[in-house]
Structures are given as C-alpha cells and as structure tokens.
TORMIPA-173092 format. One record per residue (C-alpha): residue number from 1; x, y, z. Coordinates in nm, 4 decimals, decimal comma. Layout:
N
[tiza NUM [X Y Z]]
...
END
This chain:
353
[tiza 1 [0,0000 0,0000 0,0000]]
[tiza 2 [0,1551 0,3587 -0,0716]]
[tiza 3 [0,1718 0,5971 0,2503]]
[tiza 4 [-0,0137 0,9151 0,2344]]
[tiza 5 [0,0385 1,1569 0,5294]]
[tiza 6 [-0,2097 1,3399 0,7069]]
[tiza 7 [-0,0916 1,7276 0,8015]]
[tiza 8 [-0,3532 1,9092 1,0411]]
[tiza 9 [-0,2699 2,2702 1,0907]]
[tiza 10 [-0,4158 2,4174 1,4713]]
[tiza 11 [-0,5164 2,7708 1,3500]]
[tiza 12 [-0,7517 3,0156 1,3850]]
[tiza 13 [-0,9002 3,3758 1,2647]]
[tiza 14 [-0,8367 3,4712 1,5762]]
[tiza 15 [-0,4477 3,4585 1,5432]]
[tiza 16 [-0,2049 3,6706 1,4127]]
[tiza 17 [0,0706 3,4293 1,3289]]
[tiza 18 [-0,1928 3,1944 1,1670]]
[tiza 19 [-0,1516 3,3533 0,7741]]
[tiza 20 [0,1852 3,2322 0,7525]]
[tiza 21 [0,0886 2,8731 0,9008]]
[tiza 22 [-0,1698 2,8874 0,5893]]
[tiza 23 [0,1251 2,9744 0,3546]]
[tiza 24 [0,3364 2,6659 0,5046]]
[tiza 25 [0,0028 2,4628 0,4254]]
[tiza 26 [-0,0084 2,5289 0,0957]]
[tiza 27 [0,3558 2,5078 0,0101]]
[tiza 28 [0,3240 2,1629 0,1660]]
[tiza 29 [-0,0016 2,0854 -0,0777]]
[tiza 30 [0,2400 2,1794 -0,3912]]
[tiza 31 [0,5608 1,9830 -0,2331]]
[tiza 32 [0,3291 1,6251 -0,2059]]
[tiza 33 [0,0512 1,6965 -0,4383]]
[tiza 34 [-0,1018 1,3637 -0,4541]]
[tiza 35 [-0,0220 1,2235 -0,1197]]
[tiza 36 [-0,0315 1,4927 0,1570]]
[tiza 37 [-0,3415 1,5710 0,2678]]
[tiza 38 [-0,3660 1,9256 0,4206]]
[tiza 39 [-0,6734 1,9810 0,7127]]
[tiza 40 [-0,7119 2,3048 0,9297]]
[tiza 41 [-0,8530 2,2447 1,2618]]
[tiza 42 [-0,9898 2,6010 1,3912]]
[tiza 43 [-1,0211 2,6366 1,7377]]
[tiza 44 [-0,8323 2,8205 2,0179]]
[tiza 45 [-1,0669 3,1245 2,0057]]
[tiza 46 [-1,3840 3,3450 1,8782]]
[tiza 47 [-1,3748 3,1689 1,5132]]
[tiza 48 [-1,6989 3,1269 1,2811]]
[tiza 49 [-1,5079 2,7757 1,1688]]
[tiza 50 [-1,4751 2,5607 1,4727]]
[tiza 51 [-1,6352 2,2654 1,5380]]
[tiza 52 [-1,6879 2,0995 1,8741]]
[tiza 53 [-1,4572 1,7690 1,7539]]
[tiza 54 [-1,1947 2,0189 1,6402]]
[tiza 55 [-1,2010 2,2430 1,9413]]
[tiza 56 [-1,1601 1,8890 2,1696]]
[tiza 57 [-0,9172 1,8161 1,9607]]
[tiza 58 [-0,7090 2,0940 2,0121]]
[tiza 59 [-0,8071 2,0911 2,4184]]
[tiza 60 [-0,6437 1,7399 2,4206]]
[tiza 61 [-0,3452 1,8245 2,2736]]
[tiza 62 [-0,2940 2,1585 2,3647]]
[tiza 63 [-0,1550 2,3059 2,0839]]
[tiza 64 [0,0380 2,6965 2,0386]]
[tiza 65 [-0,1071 2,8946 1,7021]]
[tiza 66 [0,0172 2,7919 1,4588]]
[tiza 67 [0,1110 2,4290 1,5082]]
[tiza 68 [0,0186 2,1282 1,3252]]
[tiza 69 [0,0350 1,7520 1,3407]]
[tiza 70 [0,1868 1,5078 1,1453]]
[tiza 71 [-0,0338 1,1527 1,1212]]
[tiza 72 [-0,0611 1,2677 1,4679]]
[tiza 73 [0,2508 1,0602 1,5221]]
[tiza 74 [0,4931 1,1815 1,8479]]
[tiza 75 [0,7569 1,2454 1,5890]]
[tiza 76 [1,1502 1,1834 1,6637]]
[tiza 77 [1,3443 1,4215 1,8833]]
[tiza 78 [0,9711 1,6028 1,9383]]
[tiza 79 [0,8707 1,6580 2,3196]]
[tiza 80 [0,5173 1,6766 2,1827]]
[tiza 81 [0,2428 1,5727 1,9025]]
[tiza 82 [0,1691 1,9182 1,7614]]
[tiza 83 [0,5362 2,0733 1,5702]]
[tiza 84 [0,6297 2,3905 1,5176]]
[tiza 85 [0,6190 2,5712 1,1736]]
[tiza 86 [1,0170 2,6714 1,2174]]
[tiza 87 [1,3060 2,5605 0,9087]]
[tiza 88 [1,0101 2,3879 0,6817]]
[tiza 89 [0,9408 2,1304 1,0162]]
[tiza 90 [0,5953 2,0629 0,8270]]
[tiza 91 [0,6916 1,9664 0,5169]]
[tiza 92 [1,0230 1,8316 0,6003]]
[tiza 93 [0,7959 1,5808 0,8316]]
[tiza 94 [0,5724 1,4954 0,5829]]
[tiza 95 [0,8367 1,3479 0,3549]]
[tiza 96 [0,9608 1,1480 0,6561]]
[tiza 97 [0,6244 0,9873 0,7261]]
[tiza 98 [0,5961 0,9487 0,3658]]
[tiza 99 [0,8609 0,6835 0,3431]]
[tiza 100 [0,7038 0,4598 0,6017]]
[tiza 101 [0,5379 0,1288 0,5822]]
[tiza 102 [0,1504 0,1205 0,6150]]
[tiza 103 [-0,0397 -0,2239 0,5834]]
[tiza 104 [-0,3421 -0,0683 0,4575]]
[tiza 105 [-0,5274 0,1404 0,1986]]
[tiza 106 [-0,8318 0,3404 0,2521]]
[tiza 107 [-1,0902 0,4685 -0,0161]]
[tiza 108 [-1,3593 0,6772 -0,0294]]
[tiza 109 [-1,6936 0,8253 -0,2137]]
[tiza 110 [-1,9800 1,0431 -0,1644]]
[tiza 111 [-2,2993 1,1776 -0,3139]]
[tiza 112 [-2,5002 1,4682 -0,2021]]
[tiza 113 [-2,8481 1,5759 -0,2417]]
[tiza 114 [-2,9065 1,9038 -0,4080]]
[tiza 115 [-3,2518 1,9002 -0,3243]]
[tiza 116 [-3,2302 1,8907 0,0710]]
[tiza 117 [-2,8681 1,8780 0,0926]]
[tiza 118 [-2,8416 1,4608 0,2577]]
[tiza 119 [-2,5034 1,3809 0,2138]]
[tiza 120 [-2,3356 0,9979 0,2087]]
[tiza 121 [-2,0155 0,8718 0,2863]]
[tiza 122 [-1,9049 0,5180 0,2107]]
[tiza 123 [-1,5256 0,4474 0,3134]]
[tiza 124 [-1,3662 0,1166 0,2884]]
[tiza 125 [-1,0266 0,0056 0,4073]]
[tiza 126 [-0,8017 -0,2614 0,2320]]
[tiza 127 [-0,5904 -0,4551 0,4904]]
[tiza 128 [-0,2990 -0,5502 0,2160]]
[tiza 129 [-0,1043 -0,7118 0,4826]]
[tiza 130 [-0,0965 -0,8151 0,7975]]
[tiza 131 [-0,1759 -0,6054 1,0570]]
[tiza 132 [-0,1010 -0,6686 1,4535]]
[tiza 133 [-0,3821 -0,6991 1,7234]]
[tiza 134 [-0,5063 -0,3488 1,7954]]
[tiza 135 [-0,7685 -0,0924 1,8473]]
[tiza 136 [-0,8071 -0,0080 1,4578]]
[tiza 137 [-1,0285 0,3282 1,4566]]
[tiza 138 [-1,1589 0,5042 1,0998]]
[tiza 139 [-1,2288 0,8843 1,0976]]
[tiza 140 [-1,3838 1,0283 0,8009]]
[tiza 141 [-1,4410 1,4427 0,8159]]
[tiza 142 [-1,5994 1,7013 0,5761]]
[tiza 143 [-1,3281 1,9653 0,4458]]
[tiza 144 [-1,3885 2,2860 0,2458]]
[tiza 145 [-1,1117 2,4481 0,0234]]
[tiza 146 [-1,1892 2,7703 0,0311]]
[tiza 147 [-1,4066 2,9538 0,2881]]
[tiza 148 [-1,4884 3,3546 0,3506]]
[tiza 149 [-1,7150 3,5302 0,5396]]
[tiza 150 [-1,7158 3,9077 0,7068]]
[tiza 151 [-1,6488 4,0133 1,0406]]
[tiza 152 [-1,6033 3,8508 1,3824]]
[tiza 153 [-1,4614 3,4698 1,3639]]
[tiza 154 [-1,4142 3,5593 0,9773]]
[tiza 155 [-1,1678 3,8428 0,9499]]
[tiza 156 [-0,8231 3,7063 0,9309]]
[tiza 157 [-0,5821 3,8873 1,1817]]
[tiza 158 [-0,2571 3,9803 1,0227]]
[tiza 159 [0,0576 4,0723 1,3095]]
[tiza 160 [0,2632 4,0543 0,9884]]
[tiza 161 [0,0955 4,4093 0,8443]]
[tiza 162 [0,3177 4,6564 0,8300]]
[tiza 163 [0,5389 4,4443 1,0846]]
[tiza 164 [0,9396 4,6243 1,0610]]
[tiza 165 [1,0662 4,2689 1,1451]]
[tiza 166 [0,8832 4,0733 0,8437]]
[tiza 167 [0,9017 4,3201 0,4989]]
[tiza 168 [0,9194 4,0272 0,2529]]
[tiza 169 [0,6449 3,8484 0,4260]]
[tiza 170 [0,3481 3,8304 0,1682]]
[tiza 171 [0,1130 3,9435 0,4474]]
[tiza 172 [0,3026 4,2694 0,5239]]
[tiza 173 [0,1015 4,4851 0,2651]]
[tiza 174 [-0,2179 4,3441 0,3539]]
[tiza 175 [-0,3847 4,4958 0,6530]]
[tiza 176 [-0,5051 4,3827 1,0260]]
[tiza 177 [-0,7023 4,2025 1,0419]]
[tiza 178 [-0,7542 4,0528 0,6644]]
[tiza 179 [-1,1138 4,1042 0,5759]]
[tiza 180 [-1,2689 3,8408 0,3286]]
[tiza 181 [-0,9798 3,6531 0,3518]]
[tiza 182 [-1,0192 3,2700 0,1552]]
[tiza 183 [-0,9608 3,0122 0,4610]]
[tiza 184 [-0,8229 2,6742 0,2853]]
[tiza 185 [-0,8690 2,2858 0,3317]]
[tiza 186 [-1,1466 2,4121 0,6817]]
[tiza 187 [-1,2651 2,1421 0,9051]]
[tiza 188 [-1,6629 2,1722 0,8624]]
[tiza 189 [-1,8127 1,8130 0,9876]]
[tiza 190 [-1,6546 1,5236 1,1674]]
[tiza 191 [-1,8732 1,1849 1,0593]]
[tiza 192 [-1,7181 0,9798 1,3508]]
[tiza 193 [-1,6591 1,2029 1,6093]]
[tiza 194 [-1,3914 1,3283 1,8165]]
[tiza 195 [-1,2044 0,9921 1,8287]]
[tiza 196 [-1,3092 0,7622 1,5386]]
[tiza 197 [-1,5142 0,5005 1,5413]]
[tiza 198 [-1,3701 0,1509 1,6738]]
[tiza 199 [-1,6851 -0,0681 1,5480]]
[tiza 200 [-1,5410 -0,1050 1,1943]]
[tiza 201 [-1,2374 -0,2610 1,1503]]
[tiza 202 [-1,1540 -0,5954 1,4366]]
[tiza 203 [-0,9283 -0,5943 1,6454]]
[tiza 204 [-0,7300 -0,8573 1,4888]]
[tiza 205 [-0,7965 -0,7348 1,0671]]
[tiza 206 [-0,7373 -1,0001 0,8126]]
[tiza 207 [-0,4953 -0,9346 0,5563]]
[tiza 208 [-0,6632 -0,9015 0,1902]]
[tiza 209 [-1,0161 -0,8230 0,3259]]
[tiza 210 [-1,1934 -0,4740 0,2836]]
[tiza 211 [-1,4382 -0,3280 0,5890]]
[tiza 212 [-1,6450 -0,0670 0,4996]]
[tiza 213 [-1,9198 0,1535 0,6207]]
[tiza 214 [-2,1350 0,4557 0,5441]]
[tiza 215 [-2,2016 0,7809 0,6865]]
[tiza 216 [-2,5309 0,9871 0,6034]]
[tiza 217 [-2,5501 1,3761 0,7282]]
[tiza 218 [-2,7069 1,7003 0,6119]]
[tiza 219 [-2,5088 1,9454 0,4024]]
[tiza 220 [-2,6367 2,3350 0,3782]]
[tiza 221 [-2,8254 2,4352 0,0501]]
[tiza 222 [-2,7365 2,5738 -0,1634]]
[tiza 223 [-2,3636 2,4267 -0,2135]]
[tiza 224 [-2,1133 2,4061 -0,4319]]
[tiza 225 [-1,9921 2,0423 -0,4194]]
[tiza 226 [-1,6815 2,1304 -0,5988]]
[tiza 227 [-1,5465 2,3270 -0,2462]]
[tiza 228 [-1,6036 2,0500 -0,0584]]
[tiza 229 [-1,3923 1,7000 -0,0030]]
[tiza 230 [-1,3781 1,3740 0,1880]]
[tiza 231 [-1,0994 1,3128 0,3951]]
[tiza 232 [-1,1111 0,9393 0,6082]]
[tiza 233 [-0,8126 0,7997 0,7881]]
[tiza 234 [-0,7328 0,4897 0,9450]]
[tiza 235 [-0,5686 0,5326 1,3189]]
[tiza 236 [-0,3800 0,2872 1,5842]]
[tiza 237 [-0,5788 0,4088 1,8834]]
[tiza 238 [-0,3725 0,3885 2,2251]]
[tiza 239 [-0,5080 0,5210 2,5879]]
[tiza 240 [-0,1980 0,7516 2,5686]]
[tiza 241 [-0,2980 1,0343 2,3236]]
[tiza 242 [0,0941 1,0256 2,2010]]
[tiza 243 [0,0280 0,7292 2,0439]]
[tiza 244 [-0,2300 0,7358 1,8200]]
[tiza 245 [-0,0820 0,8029 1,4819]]
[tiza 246 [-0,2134 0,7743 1,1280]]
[tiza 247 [-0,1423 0,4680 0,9257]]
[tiza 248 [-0,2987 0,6039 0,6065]]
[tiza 249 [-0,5541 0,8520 0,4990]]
[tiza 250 [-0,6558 0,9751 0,1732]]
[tiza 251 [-0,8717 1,2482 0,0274]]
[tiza 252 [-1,1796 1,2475 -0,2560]]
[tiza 253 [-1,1189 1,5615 -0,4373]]
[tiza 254 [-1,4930 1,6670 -0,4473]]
[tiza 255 [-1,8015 1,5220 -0,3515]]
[tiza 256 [-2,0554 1,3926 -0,6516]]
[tiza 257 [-2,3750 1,5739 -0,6872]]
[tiza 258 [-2,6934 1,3322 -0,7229]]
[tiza 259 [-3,0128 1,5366 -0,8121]]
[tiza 260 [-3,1904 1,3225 -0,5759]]
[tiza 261 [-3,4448 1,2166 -0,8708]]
[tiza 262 [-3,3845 0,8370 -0,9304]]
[tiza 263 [-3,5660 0,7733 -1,2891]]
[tiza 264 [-3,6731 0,4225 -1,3415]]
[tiza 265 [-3,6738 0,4638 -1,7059]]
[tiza 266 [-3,3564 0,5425 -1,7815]]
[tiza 267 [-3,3007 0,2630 -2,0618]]
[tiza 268 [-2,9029 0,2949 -2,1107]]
[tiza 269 [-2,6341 0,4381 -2,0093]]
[tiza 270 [-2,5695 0,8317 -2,1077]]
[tiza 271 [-2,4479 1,1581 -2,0663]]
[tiza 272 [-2,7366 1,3946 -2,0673]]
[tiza 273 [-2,5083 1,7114 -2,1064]]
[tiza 274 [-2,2262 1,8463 -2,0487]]
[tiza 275 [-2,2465 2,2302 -1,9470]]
[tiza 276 [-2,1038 2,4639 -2,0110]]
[tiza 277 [-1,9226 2,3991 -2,3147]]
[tiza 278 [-1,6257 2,5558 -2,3539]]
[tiza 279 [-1,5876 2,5634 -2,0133]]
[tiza 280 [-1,3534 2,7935 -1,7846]]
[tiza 281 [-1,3610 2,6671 -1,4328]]
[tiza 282 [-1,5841 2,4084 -1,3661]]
[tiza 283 [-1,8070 2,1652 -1,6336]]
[tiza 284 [-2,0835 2,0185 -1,5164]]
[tiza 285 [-2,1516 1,6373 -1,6586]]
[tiza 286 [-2,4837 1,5065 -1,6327]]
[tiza 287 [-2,5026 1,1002 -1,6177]]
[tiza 288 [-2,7722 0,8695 -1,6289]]
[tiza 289 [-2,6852 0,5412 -1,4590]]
[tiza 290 [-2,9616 0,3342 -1,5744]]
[tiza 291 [-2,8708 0,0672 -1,2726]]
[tiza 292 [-2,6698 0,0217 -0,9172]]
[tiza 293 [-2,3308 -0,0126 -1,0705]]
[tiza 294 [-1,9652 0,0880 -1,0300]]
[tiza 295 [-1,9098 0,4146 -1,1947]]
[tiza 296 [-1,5549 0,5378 -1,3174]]
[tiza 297 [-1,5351 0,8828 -1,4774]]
[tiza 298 [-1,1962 1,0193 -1,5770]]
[tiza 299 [-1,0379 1,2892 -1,7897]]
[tiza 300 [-0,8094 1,2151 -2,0886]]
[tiza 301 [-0,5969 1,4252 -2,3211]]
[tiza 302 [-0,6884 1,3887 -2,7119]]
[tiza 303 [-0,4358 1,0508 -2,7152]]
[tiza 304 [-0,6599 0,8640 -2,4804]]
[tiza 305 [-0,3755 0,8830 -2,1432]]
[tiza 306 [-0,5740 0,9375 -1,8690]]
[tiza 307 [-0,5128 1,2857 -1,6993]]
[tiza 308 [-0,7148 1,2702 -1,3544]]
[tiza 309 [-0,9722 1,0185 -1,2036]]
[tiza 310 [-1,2678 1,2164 -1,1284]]
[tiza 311 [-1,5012 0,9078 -0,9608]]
[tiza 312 [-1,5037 0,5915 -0,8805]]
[tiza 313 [-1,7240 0,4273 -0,6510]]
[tiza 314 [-2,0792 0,2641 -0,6683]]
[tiza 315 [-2,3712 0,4689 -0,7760]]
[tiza 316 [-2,7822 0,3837 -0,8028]]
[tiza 317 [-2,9833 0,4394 -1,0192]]
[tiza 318 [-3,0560 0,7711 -1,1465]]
[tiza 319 [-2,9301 1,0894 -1,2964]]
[tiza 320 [-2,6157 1,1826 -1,1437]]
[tiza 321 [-2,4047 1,5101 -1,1620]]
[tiza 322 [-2,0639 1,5390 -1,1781]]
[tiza 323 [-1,9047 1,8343 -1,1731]]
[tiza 324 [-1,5401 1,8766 -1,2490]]
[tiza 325 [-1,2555 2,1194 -1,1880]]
[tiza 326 [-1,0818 2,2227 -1,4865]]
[tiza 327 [-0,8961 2,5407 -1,3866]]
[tiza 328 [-0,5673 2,4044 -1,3884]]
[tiza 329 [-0,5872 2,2759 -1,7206]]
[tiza 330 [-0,4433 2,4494 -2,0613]]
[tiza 331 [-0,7101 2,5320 -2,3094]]
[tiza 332 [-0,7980 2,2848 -2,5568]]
[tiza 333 [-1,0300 1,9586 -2,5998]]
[tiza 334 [-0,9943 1,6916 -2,3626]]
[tiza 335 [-1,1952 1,3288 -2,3349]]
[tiza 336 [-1,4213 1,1954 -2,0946]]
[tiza 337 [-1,4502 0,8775 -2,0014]]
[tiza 338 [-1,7655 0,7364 -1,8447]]
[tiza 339 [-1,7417 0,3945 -1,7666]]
[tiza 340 [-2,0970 0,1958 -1,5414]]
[tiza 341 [-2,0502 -0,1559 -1,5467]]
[tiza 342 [-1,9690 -0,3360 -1,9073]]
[tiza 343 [-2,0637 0,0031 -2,0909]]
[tiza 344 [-1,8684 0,2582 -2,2021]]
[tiza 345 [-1,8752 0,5731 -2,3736]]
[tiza 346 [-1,6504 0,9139 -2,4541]]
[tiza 347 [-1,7821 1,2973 -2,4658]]
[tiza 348 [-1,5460 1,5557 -2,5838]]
[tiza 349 [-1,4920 1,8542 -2,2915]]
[tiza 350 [-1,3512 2,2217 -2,4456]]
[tiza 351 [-1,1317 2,4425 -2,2072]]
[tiza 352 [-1,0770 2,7675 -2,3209]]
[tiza 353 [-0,8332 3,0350 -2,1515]]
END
C-alpha cells in the first residue's frame, strides 16, 4: 500500500501568526501533491469555523497557534504531538512519514443531495497485509477548500501588516485584520466524532479483506460540491494520546452531486449534457446510470492517457451530476470517459483560456 500523510494545521481567525501557518500549508499541498493531505482544525478562540470535535481536539493536545500535526505521530526528537512551523518542520515531516510502511489502503466516495442537501459517505479500508492486534479506529471528516465570510470569527488577523521585522512576508502589505480573507482545506463536519469510530475494523484485521461503512448527514443548501472533499483515515488508537498516529488517509477531491431524482426509465447508459461547453472553471456532466453499478469517470488528453480520475465508486440508479474542476488545465479539448458496469462511452470537454 503507498503511505499518504495526514498534516492538520491548529489555527484560527483569531491569530495573528496563523496567515503564515496557511502559507506553510499550501507550500506543503504543492511539495506532495497527490499524497499529503492538508486539514485546518480552527479552534483556540472566537472563530466562525470551529467545530466541537476540532475544538476537543485541540483541548487534548494543547496546541500553540500555529502548530500542526503530522499523522498525529509523536515524531523523533519532538517533546510533543503538535510541531512547530520553524526551518520547513511541516513539510520536512511529511516526507519522513511518507517513506514509512503502512499495511493498509483506505478509499472513499460520496454523493449529495441538491434538493435537501443529505449527504453519504461510504469508506472502505483494504488490509494488504498483515496487521497486529489493535484498536483499529476510521475517521472520516468534511473539508472545504476555500471559505470567507465578514467580520467577527471571519476576518483574518494579520501581526505581519506593516510588521518592521517581516518586509518580505506576503502578508506585510495586507492589513489587520484581513477582511474576506479565503480560509483553505477548513474542518466543517466530523462523521465519527472526536475519536473515530472503533466498530469497523476488528481488532485482529485479516490481511486481503476490505471493511467498509457509510455515513449519512445534512449538508447546507445551496452548495457548491466542488469546495467540498472527503478526507477518512485509518488510526492505531492507544489510551496515551501520544500514540495514536495515522497509518494512512486519503482524500476524494470533491463530492458527486446526485439530483436526488432516481428515474426508473432510464433505458441505457448516457451523458445527458455536459455544461457549459467551452468551459472555464468548472463543467458540469450530467449522467444517467440506468442501474446500481460501479461508476468510473476520468479525464483524458486527445491521445486517450488518462489525466485525472474524477469518480469511482458505486452509484444507483438515477441521474447523477458530476461536476469537475478544470482550472488548472491548458485550453484545448480533452476526453471523458464514463465507464458503469460493461458500458462505455466518450464525450469531448472544451477548455478555453
């Protein structure tokens, strides 16, 4: 199984050191792109984007602002959980972990509701080896990339403006505190509580057998699925809060959108449309799964290699939207790939810049 490492940043809008922890986060996203997975837990303070878990989280272990963990691992030559942000510590971390062994894989999917807003999870765990006897817990949160609001518990403070010490910081021209300012990879919802939940995985996990389990919660409408993501973990749990690390975790880039109308007479398999074409940001594809099958959507350049997976998991019946992020791509025509059970078939996407 390939190690991906877990990074949760203690911050807060409340804290004027916080902006460069953010910067350090992001850095971090662009050093590991594909197998760090960047969470900020906001707590510590009057913030509009903490969450009970989070804020229990950050009682427990008692964090300074900023500070983040790494797989929540007690880290070599560390006195303590939570690092400092000092001579890259974060990302230099993150590569260690990286090189570990983990004996497991975990996977993830989720559909939403546009109508009301209901929201499911499914995560499943691969055991590819063996595994000792332990207390296996899985954790599976709700993260949004980029968050704003207005005024108190929203405003970003900023003890880099104008700050004599820090003139090359990019926060000295802004001002204190930062108002509108975009909050990344936010904590909103914790599916398994504080600690995880031990009723998944046995004690004693079998090595080539998958344990999964859904999640269902309630989502604010309107949304834009695109902000948000799934991030589940696996954890060792231990009485002794030092040693309860991550042994893997990934992240779902985006949630899928179901419409909520399941249409018994869809007769095939088809894309209904994809909007809007060309496209800037985000194109919205419309599917029609005309059973309960595995669905695999992916993006391909105009040689068929495949660029990004969008989705994979099981889906029901019904008309399904996906939308995708295409901001980061060049302009130009790309291929879709929809793939629900044996059938198969290709839609042409335009990018334009």
């Amino acid at each position: 199984s390939e190690k991906h490492v877990l990074v949760e940043e203690f911050t807060g809008a409340w804290c004027g050191w916080c902006p460069d922890g953010g910067l350090q986060m992001e850095e971090l996203a662009l050093t590991y792109p594909s197998r760090a997975v960047p969470v900020a837990i906001h707590a510590g303070g009057v913030d509009a984007m903490l969450t009970p878990e989070g804020d229990s989280i950050a009682t427990a272990y008692n964090p300074s602002y900023p500070m983040a963990m790494i797989d929540r691992a007690l880290l070599p030559g560390e006195s303590r959980v939570p690092i400092a942000r000092s001579s890259n510590a974060w990302i230099l971390r993150a590569g260690e972990r990286l090189q570990l062994y983990t004996p497991l894989d975990v996977s993830t999917t989720g559909s939403v509701n546009s109508t009301n807003g209901a929201c499911t999870v499914n995560v499943s765990v691969y055991f590819s080896d063996f595994a000792p006897p332990a207390e296996y817990r899985v954790h599976a949160f709700l993260v949004v990339d980029a968050l704003t609001g207005e005024g108190r518990g929203w405003d970003q403070r900023n003890l880099y403006s104008n700050n004599p010490a820090y003139p090359t910081h990019p926060f000295f021209s802004k001002p204190d505190p930062v108002v509108g300012h975009v909050h990344r990879h936010v904590l909103r919802h914790m599916l398994t509580g504080t600690w995880g939940r031990a009723d998944i995985i046995p004690r004693q996990p079998v090595a080539n057998e998958v344990y999964q389990t859904r999640f269902d919660t309630m989502l604010p409408v309107p949304l834009d699925p695109t902000e948000y993501r799934i991030v589940a973990f696996v954890t060792r749990h231990e009485d002794d809060i030092n040693q309860r690390e991550v042994l893997n975790v990934v992240s779902e880039g985006m949630l899928m959108l179901a419409n909520g109308n399941v249409a018994s007479d869809i007769g095939e398999l088809h894309v209904a449309s994809v909007f809007p074409q060309p496209a800037r940001d985000v194109v919205v594809l419309d599917i029609a799964a005309p059973s309960a099958a595995q669905l695999r959507v992916s993006l391909h350049d105009l040689l068929g290699r495949e660029i990004s997976l969008i989705h994979e998991g099981l889906v029901d019946e019904g008309v399904w939207h996906i939308p995708v992020k295409t901001s980061t791509l060049r302009g130009g025509t790309y291929m879709v790939c929809v793939r629900h059970g044996a059938a198969a078939l290709w839609k042409p996407v335009t990018i334009v810049r």
